[in-house]
C-alpha positions in Angstrom: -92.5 58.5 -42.0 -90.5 59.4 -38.8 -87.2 57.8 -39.5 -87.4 59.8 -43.3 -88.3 63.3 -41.4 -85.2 62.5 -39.1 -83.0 62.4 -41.5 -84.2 65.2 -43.5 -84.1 67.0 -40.2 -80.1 65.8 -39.5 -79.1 67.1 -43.2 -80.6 70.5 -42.9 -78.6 73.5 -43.0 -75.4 71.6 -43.9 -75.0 72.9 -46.9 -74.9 69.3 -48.8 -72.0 68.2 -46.0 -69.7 70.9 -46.7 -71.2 72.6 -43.3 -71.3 69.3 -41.1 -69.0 69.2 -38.3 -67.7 65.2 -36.9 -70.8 65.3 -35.0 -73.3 66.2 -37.6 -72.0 63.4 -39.8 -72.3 60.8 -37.0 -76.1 61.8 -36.5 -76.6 62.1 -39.8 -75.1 58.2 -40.7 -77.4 56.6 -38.1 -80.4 58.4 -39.0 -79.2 57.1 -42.5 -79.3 53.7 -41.4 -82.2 53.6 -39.6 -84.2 54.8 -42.6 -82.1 52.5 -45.4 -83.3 49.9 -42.7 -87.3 50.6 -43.7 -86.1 50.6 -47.9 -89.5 50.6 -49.3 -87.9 49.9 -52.5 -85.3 47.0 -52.1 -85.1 46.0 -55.6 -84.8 49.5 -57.4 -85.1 48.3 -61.2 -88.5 47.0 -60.2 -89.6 50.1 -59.8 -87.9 52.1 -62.8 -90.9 54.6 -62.8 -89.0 56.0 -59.2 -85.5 55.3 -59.8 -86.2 57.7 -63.8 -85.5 61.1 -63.5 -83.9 64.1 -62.3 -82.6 64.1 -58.2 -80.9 66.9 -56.3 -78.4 66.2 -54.1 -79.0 67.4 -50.4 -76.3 65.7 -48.6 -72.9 63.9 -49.7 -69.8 62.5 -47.6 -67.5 62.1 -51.0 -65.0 64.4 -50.6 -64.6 64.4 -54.6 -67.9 66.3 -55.0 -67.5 68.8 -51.7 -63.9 69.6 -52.7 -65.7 71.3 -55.8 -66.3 74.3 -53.2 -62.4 74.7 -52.9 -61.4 76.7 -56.1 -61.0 80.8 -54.9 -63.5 83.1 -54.9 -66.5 80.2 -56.7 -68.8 78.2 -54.8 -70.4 74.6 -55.5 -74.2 75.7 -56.2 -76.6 72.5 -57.2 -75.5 69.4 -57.8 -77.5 67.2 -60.2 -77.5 63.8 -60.6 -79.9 62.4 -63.5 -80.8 58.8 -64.4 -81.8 57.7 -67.4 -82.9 53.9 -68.0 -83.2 54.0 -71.3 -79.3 53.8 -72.5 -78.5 53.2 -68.7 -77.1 56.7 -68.3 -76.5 58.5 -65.3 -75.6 62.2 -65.6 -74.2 64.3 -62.8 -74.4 68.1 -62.9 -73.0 70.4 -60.2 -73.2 73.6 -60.7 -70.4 76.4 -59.8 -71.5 80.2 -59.2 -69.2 83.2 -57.7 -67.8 86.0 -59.6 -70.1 87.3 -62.4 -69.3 85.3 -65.8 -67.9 83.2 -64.2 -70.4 80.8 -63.3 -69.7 77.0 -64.5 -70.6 73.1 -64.7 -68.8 70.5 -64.3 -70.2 67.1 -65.3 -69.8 63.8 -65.8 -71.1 60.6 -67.9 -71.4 57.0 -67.1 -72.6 54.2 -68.2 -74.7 52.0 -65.5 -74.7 48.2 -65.5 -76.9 46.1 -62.6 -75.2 43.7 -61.0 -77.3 42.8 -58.1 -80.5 43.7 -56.7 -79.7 47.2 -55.6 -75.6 47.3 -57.4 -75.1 49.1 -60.0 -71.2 49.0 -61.9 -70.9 52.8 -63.1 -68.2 53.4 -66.4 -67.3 57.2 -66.6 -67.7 57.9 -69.9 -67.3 61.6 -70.4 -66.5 65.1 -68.6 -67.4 68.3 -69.4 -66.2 71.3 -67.6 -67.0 74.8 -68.9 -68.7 78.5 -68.3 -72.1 78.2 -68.2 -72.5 81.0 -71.0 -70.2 79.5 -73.3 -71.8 76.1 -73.2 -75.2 78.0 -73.2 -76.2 75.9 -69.4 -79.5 77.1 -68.6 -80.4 73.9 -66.5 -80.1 69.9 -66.5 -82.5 68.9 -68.9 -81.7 70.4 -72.1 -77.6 70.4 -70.9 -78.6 66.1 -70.6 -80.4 66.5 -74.4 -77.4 68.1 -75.8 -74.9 65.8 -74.3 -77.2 62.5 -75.0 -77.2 63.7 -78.5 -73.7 63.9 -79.4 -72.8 68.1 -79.1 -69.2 69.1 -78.7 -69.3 71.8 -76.1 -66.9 74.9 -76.0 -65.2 73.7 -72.6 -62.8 71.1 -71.4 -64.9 68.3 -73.0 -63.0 65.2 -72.5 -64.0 60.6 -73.7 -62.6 58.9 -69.7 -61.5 56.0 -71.4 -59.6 54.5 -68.3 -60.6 51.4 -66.2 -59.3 53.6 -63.1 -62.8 55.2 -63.7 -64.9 52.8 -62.4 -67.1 52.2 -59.6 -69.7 51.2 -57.7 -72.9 52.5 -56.1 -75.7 50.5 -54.1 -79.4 52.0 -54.0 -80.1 51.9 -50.2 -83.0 53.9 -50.4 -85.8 54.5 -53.1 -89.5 55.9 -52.4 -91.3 58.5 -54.6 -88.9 61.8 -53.8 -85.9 60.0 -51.6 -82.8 58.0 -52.8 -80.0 56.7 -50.7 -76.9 55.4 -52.3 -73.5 54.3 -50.7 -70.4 54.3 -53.1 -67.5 52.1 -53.3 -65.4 54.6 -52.2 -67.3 54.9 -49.0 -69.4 57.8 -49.8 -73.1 58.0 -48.9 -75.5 60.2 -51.3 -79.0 61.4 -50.0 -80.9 62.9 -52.9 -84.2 64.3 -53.9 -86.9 64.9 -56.5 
C-alpha cells in the first residue's frame, strides 16, 4: 500500500522521533493521516488475532518516552510495547543501553478497558525500573512472564495506585505488522511486528 510505504518512508532514520526536526514531524503527521484514513482494521477487538502480541515502536511524539534518551552518558535503545487480551494487559518495555553494566529497563503495567470501537481506558498499574543484569532482562517475553506471574524484581519496583495515572489511547491503525495509536495526551505511536 502506497500511503503505508510513505509513512514508513517519513519515519525512517529518526531514531523513533528523537532525530525529527519541526519539519520531519509535519510530514510525518500527514502521511499519518492519510494512512489512518485507509484503517483496514476500524474495530480493533474484532480482530484480536492482530491487535495480540509483541510491537516495536518505530516512531513516537510523547515526549514522556523520548525524554528517556536524556539521562547522561545512556541512551533509549528499543522500546516495547506488548498486548495481551487475555487479562487486558498492555506491557511497555524500553530499553536503556550506554556505559557497560549499566544497561537498564524501564517498564510499565496497565490495565486496558474498551470503551469504544477503537478506545481503550489504560490504568497504570505497575513500574519497574532496574539494571538489566540484576533483574536478569534478556528480552520482552520472559521479562512479560515474570512480571504477569507475580516476581518481585531487584529494582525500583513500584503498585501506581493513583487516578493521575490514567489515560487514553485510540487504535487508528491495525493491519497484520502496523498499529497506529493517538494518546490523550496528544501523542501519536506508530509501531511494528
Amino acid at each position: 500500500m502506497l500511503k503505508k510505504t510513505q509513512l514508513l518512508e517519513a519515519i525512517a532514520g529518526k531514531n523513533r522521533g528523537l532525530g525529527a526536526t519541526e519539519a520531519d514531524k509535519v510530514m510525518i503527521l500527514s502521511a499519518l493521516a492519510q494512512l489512518e484514513d485507509y484503517n483496514p482494521n476500524p474495530r480493533p477487538f474484532e480482530v484480536p488475532h492482530l491487535l495480540e502480541g509483541d510491537w516495536l515502536l518505530v516512531y513516537t511524539s510523547s515526549k514522556s518516552l523520548l525524554n528517556l534518551d536524556n539521562f547522561p552518558l545512556l541512551n533509549l535503545g528499543k522500546i516495547y510495547q506488548s498486548i495481551r487480551l487475555e487479562g487486558s494487559k498492555i506491557y511497555n518495555i524500553a530499553e536503556i543501553s550506554g556505559l557497560p553494566y549499566l544497561e537498564s529497563v524501564v517498564s510499565v503495567t496497565a490495565k486496558f478497558t474498551p470503551i469504544s470501537e477503537k478506545r481503550v481506558s489504560v490504568g497504570f498499574e505497575r513500574s519497574i525500573i532496574g539494571l538489566q543484569r540484576l533483574i536478569n532482562y534478556q528480552s520482552p517475553q520472559p521479562f512479560i512472564r515474570a512480571i504477569a506471574e507475580g516476581q518481585k524484581f531487584t529494582a525500583i519496583d513500584f503498585n501506581i495506585a493513583s487516578r493521575e495515572q490514567q489515560g487514553w489511547l485510540d487504535i487508528t491503525y491495525l493491519d497484520e505488522n502496523l498499529r497506529i495509536g493517538r494518546g490523550n495526551e496528544g501523542s501519536v505511536f506508530v509501531l511494528t511486528k
